[in-house]
Structure formats: structure tokens, C-alpha cells
FIKOLZA-1660 file (N, C-alpha, C; in steps of 0.1 Angstrom, whole numbers, plus 5000, padded with zeros to 4 digits):
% residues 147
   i   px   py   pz ch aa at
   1 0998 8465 7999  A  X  N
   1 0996 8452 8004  A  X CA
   1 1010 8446 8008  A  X  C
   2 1011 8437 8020  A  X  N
   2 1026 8433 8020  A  X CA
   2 1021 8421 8027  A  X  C
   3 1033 8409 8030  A  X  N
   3 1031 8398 8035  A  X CA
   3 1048 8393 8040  A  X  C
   4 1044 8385 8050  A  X  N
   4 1055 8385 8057  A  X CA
   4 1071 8375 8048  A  X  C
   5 1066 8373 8037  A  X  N
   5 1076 8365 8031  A  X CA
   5 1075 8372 8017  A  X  C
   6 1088 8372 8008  A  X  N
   6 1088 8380 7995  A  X CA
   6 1077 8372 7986  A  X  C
   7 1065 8363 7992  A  X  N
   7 1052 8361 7982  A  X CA
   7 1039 8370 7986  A  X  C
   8 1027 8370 7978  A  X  N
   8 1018 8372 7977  A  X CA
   8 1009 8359 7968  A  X  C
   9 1001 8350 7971  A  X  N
   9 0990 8342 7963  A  X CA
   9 0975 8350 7965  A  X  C
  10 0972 8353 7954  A  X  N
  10 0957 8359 7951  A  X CA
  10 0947 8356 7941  A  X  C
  11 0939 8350 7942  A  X  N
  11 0927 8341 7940  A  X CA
  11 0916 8353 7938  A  X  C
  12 0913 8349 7924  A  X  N
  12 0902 8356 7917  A  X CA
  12 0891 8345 7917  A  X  C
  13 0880 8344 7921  A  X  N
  13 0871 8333 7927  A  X CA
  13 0865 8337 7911  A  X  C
  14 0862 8349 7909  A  X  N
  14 0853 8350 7895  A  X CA
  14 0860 8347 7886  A  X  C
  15 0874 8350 7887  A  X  N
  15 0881 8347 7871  A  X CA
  15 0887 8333 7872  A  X  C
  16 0883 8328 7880  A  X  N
  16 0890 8311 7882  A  X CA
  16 0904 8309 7882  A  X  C
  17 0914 8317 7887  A  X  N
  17 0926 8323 7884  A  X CA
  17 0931 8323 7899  A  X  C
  18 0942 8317 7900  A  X  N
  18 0951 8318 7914  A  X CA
  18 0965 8327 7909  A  X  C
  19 0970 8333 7911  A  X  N
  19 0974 8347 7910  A  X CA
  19 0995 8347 7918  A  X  C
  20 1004 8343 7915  A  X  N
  20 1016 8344 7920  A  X CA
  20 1024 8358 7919  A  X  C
  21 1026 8368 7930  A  X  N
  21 1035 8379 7929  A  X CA
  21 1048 8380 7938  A  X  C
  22 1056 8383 7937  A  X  N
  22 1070 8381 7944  A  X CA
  22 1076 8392 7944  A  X  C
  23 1076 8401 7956  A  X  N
  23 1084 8413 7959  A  X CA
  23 1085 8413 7971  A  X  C
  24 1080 8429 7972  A  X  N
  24 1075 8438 7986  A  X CA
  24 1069 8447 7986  A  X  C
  25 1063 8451 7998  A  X  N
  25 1049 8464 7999  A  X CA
  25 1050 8472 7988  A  X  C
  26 1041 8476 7980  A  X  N
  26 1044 8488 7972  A  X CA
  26 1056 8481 7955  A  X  C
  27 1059 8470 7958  A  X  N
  27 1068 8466 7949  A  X CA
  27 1065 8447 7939  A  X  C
  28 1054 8447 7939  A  X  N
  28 1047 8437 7935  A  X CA
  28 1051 8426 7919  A  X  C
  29 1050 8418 7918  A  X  N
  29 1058 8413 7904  A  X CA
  29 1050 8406 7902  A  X  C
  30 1038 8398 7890  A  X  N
  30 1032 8391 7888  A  X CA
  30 1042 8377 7883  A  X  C
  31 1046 8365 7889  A  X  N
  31 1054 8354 7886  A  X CA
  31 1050 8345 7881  A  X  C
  32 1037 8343 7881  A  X  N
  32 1028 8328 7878  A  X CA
  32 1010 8331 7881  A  X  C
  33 1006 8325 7870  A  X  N
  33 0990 8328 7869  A  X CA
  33 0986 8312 7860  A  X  C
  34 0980 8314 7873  A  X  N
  34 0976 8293 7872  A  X CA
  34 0956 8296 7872  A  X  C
  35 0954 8289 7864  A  X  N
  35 0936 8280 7861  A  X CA
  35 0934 8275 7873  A  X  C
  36 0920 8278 7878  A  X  N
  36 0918 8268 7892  A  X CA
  36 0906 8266 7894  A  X  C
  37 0901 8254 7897  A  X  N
  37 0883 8250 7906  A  X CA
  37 0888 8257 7914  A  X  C
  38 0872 8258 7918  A  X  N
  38 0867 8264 7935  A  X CA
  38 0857 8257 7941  A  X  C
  39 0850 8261 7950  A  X  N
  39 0841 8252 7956  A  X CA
  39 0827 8254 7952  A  X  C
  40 0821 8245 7950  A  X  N
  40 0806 8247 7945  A  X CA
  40 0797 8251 7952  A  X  C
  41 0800 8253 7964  A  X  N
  41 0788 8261 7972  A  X CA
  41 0777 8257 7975  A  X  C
  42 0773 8245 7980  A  X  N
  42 0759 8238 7981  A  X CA
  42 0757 8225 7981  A  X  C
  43 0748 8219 7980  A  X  N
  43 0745 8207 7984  A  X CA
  43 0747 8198 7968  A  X  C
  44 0754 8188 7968  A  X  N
  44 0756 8179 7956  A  X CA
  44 0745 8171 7953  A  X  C
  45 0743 8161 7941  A  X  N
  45 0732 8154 7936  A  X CA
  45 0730 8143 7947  A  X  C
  46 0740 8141 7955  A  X  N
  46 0737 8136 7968  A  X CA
  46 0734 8130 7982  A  X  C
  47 0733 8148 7982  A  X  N
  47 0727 8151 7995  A  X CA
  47 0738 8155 8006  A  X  C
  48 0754 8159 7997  A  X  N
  48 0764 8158 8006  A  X CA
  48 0767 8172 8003  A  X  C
  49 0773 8182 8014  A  X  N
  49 0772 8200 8014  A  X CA
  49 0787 8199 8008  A  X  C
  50 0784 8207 7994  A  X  N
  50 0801 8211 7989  A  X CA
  50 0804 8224 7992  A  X  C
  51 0815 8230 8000  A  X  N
  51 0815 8239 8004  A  X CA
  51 0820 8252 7995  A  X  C
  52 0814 8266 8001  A  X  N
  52 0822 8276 7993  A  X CA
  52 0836 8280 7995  A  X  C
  53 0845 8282 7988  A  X  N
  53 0861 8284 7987  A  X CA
  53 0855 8298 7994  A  X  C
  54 0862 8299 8006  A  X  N
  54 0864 8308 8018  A  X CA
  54 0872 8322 8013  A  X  C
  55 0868 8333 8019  A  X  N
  55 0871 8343 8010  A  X CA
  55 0877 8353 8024  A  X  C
  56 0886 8362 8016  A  X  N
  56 0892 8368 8027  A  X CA
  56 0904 8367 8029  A  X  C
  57 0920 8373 8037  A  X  N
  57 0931 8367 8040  A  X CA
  57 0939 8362 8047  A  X  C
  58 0941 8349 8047  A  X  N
  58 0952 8339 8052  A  X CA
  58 0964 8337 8050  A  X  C
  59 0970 8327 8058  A  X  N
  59 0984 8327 8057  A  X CA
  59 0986 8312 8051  A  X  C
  60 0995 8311 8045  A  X  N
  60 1000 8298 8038  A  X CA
  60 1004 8286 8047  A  X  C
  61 1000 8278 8046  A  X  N
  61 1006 8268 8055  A  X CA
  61 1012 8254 8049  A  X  C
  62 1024 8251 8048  A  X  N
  62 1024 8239 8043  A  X CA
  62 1020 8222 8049  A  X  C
  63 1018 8217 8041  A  X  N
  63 1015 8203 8049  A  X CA
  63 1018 8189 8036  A  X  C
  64 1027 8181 8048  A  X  N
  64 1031 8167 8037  A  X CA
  64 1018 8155 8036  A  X  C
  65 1009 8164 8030  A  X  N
  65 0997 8153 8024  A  X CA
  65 0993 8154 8014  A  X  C
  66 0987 8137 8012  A  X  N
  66 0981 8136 7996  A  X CA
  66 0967 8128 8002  A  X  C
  67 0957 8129 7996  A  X  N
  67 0943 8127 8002  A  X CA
  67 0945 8113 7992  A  X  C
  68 0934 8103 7993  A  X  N
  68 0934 8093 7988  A  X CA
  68 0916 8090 7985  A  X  C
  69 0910 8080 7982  A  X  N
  69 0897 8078 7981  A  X CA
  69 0895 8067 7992  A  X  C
  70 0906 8064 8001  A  X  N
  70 0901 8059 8012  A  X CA
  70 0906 8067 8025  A  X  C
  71 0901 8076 8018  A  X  N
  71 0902 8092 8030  A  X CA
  71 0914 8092 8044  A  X  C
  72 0926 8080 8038  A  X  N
  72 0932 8089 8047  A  X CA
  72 0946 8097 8042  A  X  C
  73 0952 8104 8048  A  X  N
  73 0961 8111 8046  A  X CA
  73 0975 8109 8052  A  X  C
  74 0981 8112 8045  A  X  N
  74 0997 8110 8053  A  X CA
  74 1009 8114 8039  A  X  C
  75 1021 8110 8039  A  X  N
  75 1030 8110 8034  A  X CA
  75 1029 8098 8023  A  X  C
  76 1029 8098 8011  A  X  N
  76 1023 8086 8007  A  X CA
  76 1033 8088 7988  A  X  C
  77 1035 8074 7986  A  X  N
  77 1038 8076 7969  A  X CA
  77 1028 8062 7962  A  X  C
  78 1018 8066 7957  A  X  N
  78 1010 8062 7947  A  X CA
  78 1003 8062 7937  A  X  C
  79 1002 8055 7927  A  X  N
  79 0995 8058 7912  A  X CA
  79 0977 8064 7914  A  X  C
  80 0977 8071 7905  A  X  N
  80 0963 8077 7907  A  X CA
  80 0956 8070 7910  A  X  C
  81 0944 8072 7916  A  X  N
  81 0934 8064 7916  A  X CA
  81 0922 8073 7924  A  X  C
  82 0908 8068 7921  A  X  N
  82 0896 8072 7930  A  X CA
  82 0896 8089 7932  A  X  C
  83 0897 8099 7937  A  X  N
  83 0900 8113 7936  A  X CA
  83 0912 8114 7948  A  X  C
  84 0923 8109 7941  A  X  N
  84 0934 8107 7949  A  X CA
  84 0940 8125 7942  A  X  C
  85 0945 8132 7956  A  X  N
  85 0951 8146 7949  A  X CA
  85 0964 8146 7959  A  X  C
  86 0971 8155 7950  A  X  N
  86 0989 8156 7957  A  X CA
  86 0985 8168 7957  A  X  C
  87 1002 8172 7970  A  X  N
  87 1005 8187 7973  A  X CA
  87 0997 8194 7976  A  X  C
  88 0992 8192 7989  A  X  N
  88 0983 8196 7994  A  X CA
  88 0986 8212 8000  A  X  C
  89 0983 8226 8002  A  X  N
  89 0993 8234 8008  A  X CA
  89 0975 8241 8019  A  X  C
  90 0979 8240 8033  A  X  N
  90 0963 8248 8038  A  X CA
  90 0962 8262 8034  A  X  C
  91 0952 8266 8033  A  X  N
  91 0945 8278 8032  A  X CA
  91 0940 8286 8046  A  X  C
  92 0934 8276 8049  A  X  N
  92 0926 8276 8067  A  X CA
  92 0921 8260 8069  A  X  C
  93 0924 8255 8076  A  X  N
  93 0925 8235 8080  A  X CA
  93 0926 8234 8074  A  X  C
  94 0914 8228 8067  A  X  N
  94 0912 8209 8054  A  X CA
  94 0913 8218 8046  A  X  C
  95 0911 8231 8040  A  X  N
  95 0908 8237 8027  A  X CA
  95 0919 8245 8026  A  X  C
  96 0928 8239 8011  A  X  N
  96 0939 8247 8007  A  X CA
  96 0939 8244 7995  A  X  C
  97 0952 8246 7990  A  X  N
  97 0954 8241 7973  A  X CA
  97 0959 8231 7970  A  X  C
  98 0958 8223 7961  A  X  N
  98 0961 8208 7956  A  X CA
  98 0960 8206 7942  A  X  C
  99 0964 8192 7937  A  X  N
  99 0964 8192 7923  A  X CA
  99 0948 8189 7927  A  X  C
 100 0947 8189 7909  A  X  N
 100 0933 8177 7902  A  X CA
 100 0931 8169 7903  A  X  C
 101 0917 8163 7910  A  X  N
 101 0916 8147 7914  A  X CA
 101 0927 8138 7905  A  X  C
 102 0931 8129 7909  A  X  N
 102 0938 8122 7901  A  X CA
 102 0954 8124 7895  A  X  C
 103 0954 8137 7903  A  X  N
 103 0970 8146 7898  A  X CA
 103 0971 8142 7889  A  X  C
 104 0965 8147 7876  A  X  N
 104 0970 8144 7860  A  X CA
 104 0965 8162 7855  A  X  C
 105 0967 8162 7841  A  X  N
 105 0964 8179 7834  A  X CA
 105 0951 8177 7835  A  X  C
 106 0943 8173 7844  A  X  N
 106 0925 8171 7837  A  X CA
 106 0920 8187 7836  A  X  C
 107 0923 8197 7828  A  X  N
 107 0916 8210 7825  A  X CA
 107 0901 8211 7827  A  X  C
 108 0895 8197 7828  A  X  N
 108 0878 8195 7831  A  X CA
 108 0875 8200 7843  A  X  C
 109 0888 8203 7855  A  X  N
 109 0883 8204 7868  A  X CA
 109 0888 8218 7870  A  X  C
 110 0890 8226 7857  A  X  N
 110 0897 8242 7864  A  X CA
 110 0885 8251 7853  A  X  C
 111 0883 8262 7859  A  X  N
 111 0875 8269 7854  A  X CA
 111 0863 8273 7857  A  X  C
 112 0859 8264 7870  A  X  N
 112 0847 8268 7875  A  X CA
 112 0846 8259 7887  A  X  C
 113 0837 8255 7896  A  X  N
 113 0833 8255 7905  A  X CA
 113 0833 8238 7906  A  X  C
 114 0841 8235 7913  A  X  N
 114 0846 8219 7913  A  X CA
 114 0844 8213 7926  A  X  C
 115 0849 8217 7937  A  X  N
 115 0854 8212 7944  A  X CA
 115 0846 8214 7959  A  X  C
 116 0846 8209 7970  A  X  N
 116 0843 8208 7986  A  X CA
 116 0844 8223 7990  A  X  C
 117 0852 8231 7984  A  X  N
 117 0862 8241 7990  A  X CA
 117 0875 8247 7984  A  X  C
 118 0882 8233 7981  A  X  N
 118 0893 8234 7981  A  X CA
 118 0896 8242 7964  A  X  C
 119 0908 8247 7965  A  X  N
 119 0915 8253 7951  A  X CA
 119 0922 8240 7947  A  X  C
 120 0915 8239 7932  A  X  N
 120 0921 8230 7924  A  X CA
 120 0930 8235 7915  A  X  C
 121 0943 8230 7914  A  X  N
 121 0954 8236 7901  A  X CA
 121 0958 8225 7896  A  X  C
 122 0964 8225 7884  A  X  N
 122 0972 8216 7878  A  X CA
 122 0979 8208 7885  A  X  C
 123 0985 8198 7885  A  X  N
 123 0998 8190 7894  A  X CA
 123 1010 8202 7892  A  X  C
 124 1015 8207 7887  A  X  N
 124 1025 8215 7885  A  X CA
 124 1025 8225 7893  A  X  C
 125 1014 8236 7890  A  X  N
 125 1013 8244 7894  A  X CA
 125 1010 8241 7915  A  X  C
 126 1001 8232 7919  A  X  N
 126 0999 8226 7930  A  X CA
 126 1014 8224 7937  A  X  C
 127 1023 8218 7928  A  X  N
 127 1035 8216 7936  A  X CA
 127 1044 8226 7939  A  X  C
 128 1041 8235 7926  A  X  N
 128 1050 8248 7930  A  X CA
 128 1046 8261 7945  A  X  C
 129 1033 8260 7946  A  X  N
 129 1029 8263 7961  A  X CA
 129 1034 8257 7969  A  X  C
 130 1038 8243 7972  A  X  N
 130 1037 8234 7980  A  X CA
 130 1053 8236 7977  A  X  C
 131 1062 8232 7970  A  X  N
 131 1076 8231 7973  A  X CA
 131 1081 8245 7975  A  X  C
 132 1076 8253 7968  A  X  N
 132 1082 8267 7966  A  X CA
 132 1079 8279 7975  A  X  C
 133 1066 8284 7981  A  X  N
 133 1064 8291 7988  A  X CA
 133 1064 8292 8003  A  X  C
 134 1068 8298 8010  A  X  N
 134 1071 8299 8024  A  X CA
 134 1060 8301 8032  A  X  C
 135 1059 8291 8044  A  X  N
 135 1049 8291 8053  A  X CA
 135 1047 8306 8058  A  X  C
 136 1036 8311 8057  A  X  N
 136 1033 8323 8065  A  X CA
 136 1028 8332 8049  A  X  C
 137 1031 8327 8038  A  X  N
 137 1026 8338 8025  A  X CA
 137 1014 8343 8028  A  X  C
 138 1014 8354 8026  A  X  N
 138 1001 8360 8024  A  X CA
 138 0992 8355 8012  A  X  C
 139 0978 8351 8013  A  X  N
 139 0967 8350 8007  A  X CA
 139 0958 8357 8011  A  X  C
 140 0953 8361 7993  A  X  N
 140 0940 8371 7993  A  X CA
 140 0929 8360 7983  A  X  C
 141 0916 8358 7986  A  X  N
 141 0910 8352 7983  A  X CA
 141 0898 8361 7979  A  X  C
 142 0891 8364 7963  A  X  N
 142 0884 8376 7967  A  X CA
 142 0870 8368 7952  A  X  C
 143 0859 8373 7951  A  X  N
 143 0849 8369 7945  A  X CA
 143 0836 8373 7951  A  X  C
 144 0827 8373 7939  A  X  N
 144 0811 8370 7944  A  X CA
 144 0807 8358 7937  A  X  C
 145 0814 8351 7932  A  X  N
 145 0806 8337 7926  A  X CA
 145 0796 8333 7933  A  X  C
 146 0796 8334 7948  A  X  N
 146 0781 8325 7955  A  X CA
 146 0771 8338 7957  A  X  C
 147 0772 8350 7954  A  X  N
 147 0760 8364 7956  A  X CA
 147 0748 8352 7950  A  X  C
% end
């Protein structure tokens, strides 16, 4: 496997596990193994489609946004609130990695099937994608959670 930057991110959709390695082809290092939601796959209790965490390989993209509960986006410093999430990094468009609603340790939102789409990590771990990894990382995204 190789990617154009000394990362690799790899997302186990079954084991709820986002996956950090730092080398090259044939020379792989396991660096960081973060807890993560995924997407629920289906229609919510109210009638709104949560989508499945997209599977397959992309490239990393960074982006300076933090979602808010008055849906908009930009460059922003504010105290939690409503399913406000930081460090946002894309996957493919709107669907990438971020903290936990509310950027706090909520462990209630990692371990299974949370989210629109998006990969949910800790605040920590969310920022370390977002400050640390170079645009263009290879992502492998792999599962049958929705068979």
C-alpha cells in the first residue's frame, strides 16, 4: 500500500477503530489507534436519512471548520453547545473526521454507529488529523457493518 505523504489513515468500520501509520510502501508503522462513530445507515426516529460512512479510498483533505447547531460553518472560537463539533478534516465533501458532538471525551458517541456519515473521534485525536496530517493522505475505509 503507499500514499503520497509518509501517512496512511485506516478505518475499520467493524472494529470502530480509525487506524494511524507513518512510513512507506512495504514499510508501515502503526502511530495512533483512536475509538470512532460511524454512520448509522438509515432513516432516524425522524424521518431524516443518516447516512453510511463511505467505504473505499480517499485522499485527506483539510478544512478550517467547526459545524455549529445553527448549521453554519466557518472559522469560529466557541463554547460547546447544540451538536457543535471541531476539526473537521474531509473524507469526500461534508463527510470527514471530527470531534464528538460537543467536542468533549463523550465515549457515548464512539463505538458504534453515531453519526450522518461522518467519523467521530475524540477532540484530541480529531485535532491530531486536522493539525498533523498532510493534505493528500491516503485513506482506506473498509467494513460490512451495513451487509
Amino acid at each position: 500500500m503507499s500514499s503520497p505523504t509518509p501517512y496512511i489513515l485506516a478505518v475499520n468500520l467493524d472494529a470502530y477503530t480509525t487506524y494511524c501509520f507513518e512510513g512507506s510502501a512495504g514499510n508501515w508503522k502503526l502511530i495512533r489507534e483512536m475509538p470512532c462513530g460511524v454512520g448509522v445507515g438509515g432513516t432516524g426516529s425522524d424521518g431524516s436519512y443518516w447516512g453510511k460512512t463511505f467505504t473505499g479510498a480517499f485522499r485527506l483533505a483539510t478544512s478550517n471548520w467547526d459545524w455549529s447547531a445553527d448549521d453554519l460553518c466557518g472559522p469560529r472560537d466557541y463554547e460547546p453547545y447544540g451538536w457543535a463539533v471541531r476539526y473537521f478534516t474531509s473524507i469526500f465533501g461534508s463527510q470527514g473526521f471530527h470531534s464528538t458532538v460537543g467536542w468533549t471525551n463523550d465515549y457515548s458517541q464512539l463505538g458504534k454507529k453515531v453519526s450522518h456519515g461522518c467519523v467521530r473521534l475524540l477532540p484530541a485525536d480529531a485535532e491530531f488529523i486536522y493539525s498533523s496530517l498532510p493534505d493528500n493522505t491516503e485513506i482506506i475505509i473498509w467494513g460490512s457493518i451495513y451487509d
